[in-house]
MIDOSE-1310 file (N, C-alpha, C; in nm, 2 decimals, decimal comma, always signed):
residues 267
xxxx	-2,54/-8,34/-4,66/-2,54/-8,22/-4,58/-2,55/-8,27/-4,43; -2,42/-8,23/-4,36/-2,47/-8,28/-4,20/-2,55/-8,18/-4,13; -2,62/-8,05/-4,17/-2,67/-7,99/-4,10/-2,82/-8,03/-4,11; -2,89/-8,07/-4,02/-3,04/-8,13/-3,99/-3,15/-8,02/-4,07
xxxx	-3,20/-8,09/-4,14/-3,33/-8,05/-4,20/-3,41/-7,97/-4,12; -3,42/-7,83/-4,11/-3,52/-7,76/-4,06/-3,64/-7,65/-4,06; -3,75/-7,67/-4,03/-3,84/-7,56/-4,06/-3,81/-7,39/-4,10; -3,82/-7,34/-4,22/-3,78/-7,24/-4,27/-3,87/-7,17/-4,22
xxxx	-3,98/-7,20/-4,25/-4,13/-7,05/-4,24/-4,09/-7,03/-4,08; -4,10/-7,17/-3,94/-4,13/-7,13/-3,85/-3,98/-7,08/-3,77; -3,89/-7,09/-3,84/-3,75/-7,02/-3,78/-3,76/-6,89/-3,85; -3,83/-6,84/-3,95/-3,82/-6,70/-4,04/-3,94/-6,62/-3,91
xxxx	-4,03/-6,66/-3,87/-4,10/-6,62/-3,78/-4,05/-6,55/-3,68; -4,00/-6,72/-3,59/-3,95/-6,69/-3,48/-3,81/-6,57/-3,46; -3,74/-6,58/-3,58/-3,59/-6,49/-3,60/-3,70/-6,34/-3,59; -3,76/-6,27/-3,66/-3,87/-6,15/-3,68/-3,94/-6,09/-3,51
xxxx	-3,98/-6,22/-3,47/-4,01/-6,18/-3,38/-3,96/-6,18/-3,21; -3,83/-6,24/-3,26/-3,76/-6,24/-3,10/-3,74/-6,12/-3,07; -3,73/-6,10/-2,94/-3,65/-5,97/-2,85/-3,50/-6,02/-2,78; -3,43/-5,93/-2,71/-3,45/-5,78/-2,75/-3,36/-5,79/-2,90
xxxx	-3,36/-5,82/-3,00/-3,33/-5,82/-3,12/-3,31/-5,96/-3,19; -3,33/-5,98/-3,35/-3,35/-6,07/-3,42/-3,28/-6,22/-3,35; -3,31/-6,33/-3,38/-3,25/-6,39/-3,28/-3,32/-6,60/-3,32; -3,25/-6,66/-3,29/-3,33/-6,81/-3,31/-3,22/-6,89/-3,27
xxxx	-3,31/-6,95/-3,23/-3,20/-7,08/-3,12/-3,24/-7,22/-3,19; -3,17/-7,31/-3,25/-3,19/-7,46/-3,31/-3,11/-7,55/-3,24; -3,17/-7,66/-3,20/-3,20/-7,74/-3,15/-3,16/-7,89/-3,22; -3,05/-7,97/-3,22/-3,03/-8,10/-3,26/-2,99/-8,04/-3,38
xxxx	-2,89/-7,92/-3,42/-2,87/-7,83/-3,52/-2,80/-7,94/-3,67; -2,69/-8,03/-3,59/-2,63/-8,13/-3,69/-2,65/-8,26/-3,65; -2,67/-8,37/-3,77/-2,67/-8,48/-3,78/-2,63/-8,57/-3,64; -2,65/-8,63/-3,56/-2,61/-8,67/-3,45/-2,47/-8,76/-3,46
xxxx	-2,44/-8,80/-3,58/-2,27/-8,87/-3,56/-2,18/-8,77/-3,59; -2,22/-8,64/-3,66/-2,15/-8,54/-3,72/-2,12/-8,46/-3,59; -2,21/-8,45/-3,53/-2,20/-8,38/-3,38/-2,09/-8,46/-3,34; -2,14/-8,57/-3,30/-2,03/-8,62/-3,23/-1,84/-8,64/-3,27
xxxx	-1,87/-8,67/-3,37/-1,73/-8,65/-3,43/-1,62/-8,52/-3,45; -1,75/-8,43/-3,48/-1,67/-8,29/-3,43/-1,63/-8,26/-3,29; -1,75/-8,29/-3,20/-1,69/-8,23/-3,06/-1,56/-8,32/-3,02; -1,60/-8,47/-3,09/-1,40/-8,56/-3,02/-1,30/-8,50/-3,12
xxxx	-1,32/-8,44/-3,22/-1,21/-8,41/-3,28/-1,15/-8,24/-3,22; -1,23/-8,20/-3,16/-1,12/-8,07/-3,08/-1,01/-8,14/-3,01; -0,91/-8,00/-3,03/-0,81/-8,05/-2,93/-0,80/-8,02/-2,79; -0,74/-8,05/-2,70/-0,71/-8,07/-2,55/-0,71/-7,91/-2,58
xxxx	-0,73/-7,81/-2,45/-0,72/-7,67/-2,40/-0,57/-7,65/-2,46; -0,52/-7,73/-2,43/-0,35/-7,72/-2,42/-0,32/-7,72/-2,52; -0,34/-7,81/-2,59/-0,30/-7,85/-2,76/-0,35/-7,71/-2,84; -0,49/-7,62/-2,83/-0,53/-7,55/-2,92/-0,47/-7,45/-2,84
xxxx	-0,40/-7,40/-2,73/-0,29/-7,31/-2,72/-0,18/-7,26/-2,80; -0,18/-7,40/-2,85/-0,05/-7,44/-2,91/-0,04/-7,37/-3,07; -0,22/-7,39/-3,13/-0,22/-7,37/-3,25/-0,34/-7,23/-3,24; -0,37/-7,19/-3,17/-0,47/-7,05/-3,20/-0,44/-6,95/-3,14
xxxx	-0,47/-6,84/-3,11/-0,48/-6,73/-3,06/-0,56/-6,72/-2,95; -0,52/-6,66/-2,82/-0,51/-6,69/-2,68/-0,58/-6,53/-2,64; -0,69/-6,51/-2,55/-0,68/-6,38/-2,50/-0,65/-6,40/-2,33; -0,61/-6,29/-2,26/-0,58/-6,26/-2,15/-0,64/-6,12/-2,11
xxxx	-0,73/-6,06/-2,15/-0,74/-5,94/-2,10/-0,86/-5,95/-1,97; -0,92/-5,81/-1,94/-1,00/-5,79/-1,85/-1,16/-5,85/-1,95; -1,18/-5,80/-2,07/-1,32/-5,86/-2,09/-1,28/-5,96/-2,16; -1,23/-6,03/-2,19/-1,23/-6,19/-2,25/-1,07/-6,30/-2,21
xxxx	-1,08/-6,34/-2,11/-0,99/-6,43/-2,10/-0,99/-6,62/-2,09; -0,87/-6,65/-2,10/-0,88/-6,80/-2,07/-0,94/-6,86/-2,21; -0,94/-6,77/-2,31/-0,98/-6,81/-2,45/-0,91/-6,83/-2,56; -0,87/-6,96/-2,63/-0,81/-6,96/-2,75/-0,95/-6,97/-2,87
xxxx	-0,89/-6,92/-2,98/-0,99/-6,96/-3,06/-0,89/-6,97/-3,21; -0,88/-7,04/-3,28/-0,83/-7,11/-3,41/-0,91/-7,11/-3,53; -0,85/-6,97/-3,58/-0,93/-6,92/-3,70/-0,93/-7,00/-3,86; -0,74/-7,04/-3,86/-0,64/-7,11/-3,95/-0,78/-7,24/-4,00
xxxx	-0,87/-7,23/-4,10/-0,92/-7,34/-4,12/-0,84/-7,46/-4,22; -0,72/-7,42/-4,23/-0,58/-7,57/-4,28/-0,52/-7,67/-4,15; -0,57/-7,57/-4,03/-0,53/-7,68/-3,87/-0,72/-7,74/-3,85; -0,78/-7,70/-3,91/-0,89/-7,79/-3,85/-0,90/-7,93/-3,88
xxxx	-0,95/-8,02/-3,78/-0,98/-8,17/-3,81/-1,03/-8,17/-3,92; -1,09/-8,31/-4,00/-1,16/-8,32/-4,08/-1,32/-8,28/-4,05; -1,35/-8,36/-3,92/-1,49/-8,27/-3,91/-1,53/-8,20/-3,90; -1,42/-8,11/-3,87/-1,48/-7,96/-3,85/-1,45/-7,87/-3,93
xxxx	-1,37/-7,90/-4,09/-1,37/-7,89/-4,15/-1,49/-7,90/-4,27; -1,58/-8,02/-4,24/-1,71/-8,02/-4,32/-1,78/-7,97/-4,23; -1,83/-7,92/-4,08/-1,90/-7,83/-4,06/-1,84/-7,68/-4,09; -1,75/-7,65/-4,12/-1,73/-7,52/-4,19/-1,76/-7,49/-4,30
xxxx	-1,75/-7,64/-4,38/-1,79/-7,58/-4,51/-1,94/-7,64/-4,54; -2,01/-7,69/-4,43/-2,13/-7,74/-4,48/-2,21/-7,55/-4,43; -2,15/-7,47/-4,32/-2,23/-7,37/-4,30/-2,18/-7,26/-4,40; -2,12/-7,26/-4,48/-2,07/-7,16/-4,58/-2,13/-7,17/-4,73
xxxx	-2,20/-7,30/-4,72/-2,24/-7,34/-4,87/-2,34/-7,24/-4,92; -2,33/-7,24/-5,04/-2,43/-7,16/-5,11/-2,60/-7,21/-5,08; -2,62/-7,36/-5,10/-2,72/-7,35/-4,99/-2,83/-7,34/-4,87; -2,72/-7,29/-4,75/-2,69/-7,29/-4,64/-2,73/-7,09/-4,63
xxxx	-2,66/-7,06/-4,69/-2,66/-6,89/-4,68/-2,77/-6,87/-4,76; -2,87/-6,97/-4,87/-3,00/-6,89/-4,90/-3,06/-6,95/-4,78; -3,06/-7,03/-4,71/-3,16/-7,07/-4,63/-3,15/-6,95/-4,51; -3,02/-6,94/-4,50/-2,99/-6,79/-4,39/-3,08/-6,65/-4,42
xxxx	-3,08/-6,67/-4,55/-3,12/-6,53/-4,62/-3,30/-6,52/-4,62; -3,31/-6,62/-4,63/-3,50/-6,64/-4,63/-3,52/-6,64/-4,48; -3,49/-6,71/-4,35/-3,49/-6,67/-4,27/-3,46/-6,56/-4,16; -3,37/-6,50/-4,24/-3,34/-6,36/-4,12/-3,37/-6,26/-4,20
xxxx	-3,40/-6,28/-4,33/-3,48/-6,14/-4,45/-3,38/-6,12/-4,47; -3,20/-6,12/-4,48/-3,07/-6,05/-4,52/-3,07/-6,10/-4,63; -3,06/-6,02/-4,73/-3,03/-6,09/-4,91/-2,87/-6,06/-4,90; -2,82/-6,15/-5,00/-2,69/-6,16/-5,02/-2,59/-6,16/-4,94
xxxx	-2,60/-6,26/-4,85/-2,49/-6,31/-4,74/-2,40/-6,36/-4,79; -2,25/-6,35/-4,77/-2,17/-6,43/-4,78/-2,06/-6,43/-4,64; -2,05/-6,55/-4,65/-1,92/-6,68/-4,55/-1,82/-6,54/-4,58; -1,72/-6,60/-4,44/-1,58/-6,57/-4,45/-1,48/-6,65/-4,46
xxxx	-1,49/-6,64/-4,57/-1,34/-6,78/-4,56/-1,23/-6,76/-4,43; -1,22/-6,63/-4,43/-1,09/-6,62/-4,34/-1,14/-6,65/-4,20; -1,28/-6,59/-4,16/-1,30/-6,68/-4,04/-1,26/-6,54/-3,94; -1,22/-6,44/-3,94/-1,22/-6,33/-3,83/-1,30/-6,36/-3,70
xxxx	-1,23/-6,37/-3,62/-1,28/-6,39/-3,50/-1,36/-6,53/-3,46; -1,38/-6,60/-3,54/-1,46/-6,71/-3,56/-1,38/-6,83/-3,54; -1,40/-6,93/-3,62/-1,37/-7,09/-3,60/-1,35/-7,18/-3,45; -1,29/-7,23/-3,43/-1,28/-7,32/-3,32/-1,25/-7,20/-3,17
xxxx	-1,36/-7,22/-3,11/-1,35/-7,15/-2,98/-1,33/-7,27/-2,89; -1,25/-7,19/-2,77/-1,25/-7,29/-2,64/-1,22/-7,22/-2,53; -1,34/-7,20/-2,41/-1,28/-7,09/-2,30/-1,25/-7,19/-2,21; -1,13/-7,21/-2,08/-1,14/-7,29/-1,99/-1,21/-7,22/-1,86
xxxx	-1,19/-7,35/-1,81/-1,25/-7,30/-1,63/-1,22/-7,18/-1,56; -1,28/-7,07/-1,52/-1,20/-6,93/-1,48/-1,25/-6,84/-1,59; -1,26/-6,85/-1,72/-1,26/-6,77/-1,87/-1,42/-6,71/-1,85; -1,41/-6,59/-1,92/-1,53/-6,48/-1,94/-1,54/-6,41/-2,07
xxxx	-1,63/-6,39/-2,15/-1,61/-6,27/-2,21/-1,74/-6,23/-2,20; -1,71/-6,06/-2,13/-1,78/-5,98/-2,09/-1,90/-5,94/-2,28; -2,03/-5,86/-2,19/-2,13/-5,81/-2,25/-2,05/-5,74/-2,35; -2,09/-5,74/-2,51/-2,02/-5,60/-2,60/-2,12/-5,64/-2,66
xxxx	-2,09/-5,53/-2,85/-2,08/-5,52/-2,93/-1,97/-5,58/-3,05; -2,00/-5,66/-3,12/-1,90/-5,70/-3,25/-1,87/-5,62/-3,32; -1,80/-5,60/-3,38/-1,68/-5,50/-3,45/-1,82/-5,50/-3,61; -1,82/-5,37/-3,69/-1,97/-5,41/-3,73/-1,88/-5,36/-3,86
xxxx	-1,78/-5,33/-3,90/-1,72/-5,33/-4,07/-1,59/-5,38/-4,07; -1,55/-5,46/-4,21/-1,44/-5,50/-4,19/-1,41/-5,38/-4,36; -1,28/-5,27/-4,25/-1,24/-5,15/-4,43/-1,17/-5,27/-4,50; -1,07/-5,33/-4,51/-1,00/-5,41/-4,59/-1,05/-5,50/-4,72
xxxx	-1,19/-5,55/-4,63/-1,28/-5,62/-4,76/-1,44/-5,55/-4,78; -1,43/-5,42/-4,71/-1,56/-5,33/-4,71/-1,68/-5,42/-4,75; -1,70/-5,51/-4,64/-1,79/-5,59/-4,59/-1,86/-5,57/-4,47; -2,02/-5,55/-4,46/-2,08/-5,48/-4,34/-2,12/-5,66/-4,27
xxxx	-2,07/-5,64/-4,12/-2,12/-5,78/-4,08/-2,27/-5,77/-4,01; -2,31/-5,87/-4,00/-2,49/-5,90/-4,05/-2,53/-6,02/-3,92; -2,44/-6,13/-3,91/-2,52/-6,24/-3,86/-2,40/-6,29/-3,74; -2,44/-6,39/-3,67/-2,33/-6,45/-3,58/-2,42/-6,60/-3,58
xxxx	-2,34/-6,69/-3,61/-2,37/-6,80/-3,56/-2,26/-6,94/-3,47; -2,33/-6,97/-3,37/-2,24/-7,05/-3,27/-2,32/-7,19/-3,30; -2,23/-7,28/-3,28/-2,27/-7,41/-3,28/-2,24/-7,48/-3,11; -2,28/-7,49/-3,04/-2,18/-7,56/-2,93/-2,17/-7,73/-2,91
xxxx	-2,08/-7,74/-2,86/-2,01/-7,87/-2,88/-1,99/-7,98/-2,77; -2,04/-7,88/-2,65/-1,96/-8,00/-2,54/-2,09/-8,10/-2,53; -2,07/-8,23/-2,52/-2,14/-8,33/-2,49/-2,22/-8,36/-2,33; -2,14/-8,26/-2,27/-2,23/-8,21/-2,11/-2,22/-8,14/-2,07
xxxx	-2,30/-8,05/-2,04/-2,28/-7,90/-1,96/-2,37/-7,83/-1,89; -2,36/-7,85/-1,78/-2,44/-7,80/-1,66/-2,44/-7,69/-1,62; -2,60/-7,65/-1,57/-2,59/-7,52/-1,52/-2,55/-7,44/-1,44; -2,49/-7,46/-1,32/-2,41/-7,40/-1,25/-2,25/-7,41/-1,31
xxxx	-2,18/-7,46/-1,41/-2,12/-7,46/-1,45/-2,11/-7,31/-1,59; -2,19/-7,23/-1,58/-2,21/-7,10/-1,60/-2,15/-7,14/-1,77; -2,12/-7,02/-1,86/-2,10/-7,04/-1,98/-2,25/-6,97/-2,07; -2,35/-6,94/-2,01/-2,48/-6,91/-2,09/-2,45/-6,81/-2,17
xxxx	-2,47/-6,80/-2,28/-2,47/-6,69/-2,42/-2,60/-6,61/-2,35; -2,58/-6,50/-2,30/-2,72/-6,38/-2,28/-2,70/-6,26/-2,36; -2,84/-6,20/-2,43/-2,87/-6,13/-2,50/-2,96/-6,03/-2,42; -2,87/-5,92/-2,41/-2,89/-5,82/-2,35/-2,98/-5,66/-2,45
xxxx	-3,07/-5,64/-2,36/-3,15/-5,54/-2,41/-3,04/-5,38/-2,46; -3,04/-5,29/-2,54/-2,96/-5,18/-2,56/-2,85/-5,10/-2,49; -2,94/-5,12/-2,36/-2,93/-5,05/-2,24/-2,82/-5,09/-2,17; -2,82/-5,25/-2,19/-2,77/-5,36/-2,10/-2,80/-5,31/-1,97
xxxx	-2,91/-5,33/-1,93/-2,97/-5,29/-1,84/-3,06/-5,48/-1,79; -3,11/-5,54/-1,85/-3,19/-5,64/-1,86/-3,11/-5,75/-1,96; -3,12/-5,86/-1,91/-3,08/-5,98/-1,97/-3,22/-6,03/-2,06; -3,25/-6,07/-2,17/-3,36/-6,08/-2,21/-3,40/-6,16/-2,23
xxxx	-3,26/-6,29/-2,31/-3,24/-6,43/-2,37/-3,09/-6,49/-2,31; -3,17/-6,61/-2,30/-3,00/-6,67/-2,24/-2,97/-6,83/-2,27; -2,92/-6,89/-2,28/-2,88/-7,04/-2,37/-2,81/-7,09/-2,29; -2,79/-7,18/-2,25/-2,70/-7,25/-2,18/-2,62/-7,34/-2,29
xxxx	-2,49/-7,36/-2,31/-2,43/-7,42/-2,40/-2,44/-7,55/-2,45; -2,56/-7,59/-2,50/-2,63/-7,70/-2,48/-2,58/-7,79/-2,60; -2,53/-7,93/-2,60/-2,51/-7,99/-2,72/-2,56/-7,98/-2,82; -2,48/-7,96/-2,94/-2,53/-7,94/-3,08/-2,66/-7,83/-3,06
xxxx	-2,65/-7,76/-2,98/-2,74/-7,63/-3,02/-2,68/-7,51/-3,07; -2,74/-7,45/-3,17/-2,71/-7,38/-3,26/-2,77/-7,22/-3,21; -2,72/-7,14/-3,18/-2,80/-6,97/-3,19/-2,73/-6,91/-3,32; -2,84/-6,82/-3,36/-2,81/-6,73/-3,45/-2,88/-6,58/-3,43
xxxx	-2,78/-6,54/-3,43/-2,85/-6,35/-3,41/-2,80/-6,24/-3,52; -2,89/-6,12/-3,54/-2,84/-6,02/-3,59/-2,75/-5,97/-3,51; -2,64/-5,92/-3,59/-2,54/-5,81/-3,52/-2,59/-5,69/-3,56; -2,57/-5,55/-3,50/-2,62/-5,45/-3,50/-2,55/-5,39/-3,41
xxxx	-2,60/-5,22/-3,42/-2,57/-5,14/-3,31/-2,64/-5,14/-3,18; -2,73/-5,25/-3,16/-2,81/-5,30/-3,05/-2,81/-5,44/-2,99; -2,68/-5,51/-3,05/-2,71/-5,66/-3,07/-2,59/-5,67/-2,95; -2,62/-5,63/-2,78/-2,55/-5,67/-2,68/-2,56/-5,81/-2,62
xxxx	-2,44/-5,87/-2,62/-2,47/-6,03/-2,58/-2,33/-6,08/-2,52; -2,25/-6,17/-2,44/-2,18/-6,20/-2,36/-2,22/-6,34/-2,31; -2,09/-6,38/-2,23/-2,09/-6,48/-2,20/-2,09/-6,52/-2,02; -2,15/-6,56/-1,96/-2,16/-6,57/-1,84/-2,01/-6,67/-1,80
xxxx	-1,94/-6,60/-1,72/-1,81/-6,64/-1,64/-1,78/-6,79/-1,66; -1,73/-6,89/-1,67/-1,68/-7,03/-1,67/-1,66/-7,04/-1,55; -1,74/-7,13/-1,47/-1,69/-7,17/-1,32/-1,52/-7,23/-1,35; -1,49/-7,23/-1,19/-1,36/-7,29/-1,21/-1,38/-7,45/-1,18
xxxx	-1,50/-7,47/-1,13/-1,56/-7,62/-1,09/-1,57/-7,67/-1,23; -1,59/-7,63/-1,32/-1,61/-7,73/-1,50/-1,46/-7,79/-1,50; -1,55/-7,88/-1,57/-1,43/-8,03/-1,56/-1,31/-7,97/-1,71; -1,34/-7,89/-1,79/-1,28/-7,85/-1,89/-1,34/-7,74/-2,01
xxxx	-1,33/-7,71/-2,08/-1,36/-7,57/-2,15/-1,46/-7,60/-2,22; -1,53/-7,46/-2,20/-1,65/-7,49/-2,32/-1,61/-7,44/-2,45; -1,66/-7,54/-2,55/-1,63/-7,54/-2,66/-1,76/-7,50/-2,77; -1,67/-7,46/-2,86/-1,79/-7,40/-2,99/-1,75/-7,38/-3,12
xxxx	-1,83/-7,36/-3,21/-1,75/-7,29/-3,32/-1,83/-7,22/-3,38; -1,80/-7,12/-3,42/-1,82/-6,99/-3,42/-1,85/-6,93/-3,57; -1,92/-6,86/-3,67/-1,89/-6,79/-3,80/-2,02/-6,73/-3,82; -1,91/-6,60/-3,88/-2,02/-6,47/-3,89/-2,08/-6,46/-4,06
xxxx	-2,15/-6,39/-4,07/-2,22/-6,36/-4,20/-2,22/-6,21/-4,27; -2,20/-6,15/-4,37/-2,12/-6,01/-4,39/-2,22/-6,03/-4,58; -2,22/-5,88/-4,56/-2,27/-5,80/-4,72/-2,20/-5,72/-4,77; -2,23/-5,68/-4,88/-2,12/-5,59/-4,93/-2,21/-5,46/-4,92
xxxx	-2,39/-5,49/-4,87/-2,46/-5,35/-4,92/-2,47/-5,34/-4,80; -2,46/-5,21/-4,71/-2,48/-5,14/-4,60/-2,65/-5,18/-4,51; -2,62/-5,24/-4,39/-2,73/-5,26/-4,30/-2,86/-5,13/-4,34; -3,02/-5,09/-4,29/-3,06/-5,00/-4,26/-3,03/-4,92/-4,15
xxxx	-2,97/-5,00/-4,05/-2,89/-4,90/-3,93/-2,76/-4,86/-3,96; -2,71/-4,91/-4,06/-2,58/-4,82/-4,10/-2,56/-4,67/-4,07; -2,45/-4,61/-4,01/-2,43/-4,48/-3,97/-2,33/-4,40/-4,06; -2,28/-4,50/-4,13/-2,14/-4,47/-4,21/-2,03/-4,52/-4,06
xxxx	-2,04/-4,53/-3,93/-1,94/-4,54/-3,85/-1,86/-4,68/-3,85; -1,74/-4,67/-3,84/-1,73/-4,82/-3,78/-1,66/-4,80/-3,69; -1,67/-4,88/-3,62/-1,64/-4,95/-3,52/-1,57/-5,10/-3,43; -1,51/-5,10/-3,36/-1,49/-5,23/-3,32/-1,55/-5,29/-3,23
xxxx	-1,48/-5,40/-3,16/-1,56/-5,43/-2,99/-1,59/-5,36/-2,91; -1,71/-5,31/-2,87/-1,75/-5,23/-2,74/-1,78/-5,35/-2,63; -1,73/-5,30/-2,52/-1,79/-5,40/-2,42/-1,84/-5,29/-2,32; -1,92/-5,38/-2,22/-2,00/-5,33/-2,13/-2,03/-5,41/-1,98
xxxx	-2,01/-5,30/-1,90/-2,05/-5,42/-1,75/-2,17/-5,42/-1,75; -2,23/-5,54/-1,71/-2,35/-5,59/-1,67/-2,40/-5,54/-1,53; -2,48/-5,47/-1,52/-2,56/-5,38/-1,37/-2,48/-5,43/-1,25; -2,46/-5,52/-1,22/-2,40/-5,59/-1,11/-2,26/-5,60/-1,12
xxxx	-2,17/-5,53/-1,21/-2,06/-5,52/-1,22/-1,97/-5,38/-1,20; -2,02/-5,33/-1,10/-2,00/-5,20/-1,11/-1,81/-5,21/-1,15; -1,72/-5,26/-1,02/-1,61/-5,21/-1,01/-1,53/-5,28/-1,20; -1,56/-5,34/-1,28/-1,53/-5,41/-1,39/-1,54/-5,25/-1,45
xxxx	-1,69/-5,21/-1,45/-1,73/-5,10/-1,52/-1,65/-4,98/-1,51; -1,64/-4,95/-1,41/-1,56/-4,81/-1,31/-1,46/-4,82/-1,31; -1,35/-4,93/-1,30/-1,23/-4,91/-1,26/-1,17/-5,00/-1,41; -1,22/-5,19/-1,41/-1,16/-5,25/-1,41/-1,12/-5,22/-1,60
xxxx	-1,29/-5,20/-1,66/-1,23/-5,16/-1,83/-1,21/-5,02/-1,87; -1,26/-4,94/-1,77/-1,17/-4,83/-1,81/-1,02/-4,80/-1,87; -0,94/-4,92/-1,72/-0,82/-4,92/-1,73/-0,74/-5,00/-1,85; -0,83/-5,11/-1,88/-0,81/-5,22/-2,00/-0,76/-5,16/-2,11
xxxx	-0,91/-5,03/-2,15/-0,93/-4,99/-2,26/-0,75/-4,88/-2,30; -0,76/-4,79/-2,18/-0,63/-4,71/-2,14/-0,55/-4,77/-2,20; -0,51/-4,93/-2,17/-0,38/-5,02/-2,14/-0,37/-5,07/-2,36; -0,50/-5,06/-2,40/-0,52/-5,08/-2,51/-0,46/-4,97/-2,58
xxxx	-0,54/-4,86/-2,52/-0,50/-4,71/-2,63/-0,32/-4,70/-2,65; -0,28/-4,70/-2,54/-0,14/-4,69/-2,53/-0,06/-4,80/-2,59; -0,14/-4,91/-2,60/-0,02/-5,01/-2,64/-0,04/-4,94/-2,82; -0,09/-4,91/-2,83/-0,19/-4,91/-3,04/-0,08/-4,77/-3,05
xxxx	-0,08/-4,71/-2,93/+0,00/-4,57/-3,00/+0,12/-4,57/-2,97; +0,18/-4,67/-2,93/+0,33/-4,73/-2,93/+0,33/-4,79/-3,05; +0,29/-4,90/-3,10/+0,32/-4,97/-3,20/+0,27/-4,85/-3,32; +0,20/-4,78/-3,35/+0,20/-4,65/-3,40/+0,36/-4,56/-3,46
xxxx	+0,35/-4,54/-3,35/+0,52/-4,47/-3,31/+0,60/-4,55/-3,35; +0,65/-4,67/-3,34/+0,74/-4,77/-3,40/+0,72/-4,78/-3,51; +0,60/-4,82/-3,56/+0,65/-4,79/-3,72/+0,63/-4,69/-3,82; +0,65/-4,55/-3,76/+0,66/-4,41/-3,79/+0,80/-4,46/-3,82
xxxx	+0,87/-4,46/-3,71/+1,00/-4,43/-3,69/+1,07/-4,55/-3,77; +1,03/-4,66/-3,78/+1,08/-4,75/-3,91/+1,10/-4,73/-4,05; +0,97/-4,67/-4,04/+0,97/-4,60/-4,18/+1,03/-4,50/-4,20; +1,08/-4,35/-4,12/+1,19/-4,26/-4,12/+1,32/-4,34/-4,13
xxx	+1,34/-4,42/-4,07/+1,47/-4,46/-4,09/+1,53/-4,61/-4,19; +1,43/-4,62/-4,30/+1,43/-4,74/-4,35/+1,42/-4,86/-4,34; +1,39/-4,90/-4,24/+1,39/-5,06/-4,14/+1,30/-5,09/-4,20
């Protein structure tokens, strides 16, 4: 197992009683050659262009992330499957009190992240049902990767109170440190801006945790990404995702319309 031997009782603790929601941060998370072999086996910004999915919008840009776990290296291939093991998800389960967790193989949203210099993704909510495999999502866990990363070189994972009003918890992308949090309809968190001064992208890898039996905050709703400006963001908030979200709705009810009309006419 490359993932490091760690205290169950005092991470089941600390996960119960963090603010502003469930939450634990590990430290020296994988084996230290395992670390290292994974973070040299990502590819160049450029190269994972090549092979993942790229965002450009107003709340998340400058981001590929490479879900495809048949393009992963070999090492990061056994850290995907060392965090998916049946093992691995009781130890999740005794710690964060969630019975019957299961991995996503397919990796939604997940596997090899890389934002470059310039890259953000704004305060939200994660998308909290997937209808297709009517799977309620439960956990998030990041690994990060880069072997140096400084604090003015921004990147910090903050965990924002409901309101997003108050920053509560914040991480700086620290080698081989591991966070794990509940997702919820409270569970606001974001990424602080990428200077353009970093020497190259912060790297991570990413995978969520999902049930088949409905959270206690379940509403029956689902939902996708909500995002949110952070207090000091007024014009993002006011102008900039209003117009995003617009630029979203419209595009969804064109491709809508297209294949109405494919389907009327056979295509």
């Amino acid at each position: 197992m490359i993932v490091n031997p760690f205290d169950r009782e005092a991470l089941r603790a600390q996960f119960r009683s963090a603010k502003p929601f469930p939450f634990v941060a590990i430290e020296n998370f994988l084996e230290p050659s395992a670390a290292a072999a994974i973070s040299a086996a990502y590819p160049s910004f450029e190269e994972a262009l090549a092979k993942g999915v790229s965002f450009q919008a107003v709340n998340e840009r400058k981001k590929v992330q490479i879900t495809d776990a048949t393009k992963f290296p070999a090492p990061i291939a056994q850290l995907n499957d060392a965090i998916a093991s049946a093992e691995f998800l009781s130890d999740l389960s005794y710690i964060t009190g969630i019975p019957n967790l299961l991995a996503d193989p397919q990796l939604v949203g997940g596997g090899m992240h890389m934002t470059g210099p310039g890259g953000r993704l704004d305060v939200h909510l994660d998308f909290n049902y997937m209808k297709d495999r009517q799977l309620h999502r439960r956990l998030n866990l990041l690994v990060y990767l880069n072997p140096e990363w400084k604090e003015d070189w921004g990147g910090q994972i903050q965990l924002w109170d409901k309101e997003v009003k108050n920053c509560e918890a914040s991480f700086l992308p620290k080698f081989n440190r591991c966070v794990i949090f509940e997702t919820s309809d409270i569970s606001y968190h974001g990424v602080m801006p990428i200077s353009a001064a970093a020497p190259g992208p912060r790297i991570s890898f990413a995978t969520y945790y999902y049930t088949k039996e409905a959270p206690a905050h379940w509403t029956g709703v689902a939902h996708s990404t909500i995002f949110k400006a952070r207090p000091e963001e007024k014009l993002r908030g006011l102008v900039l995702m209003p117009a995003e979200s617009l630029k979203r709705g419209v595009g969804s009810a064109i491709r809508q319309a297209r294949r109405k009309i494919k389907k009327l006419v056979g295509g």
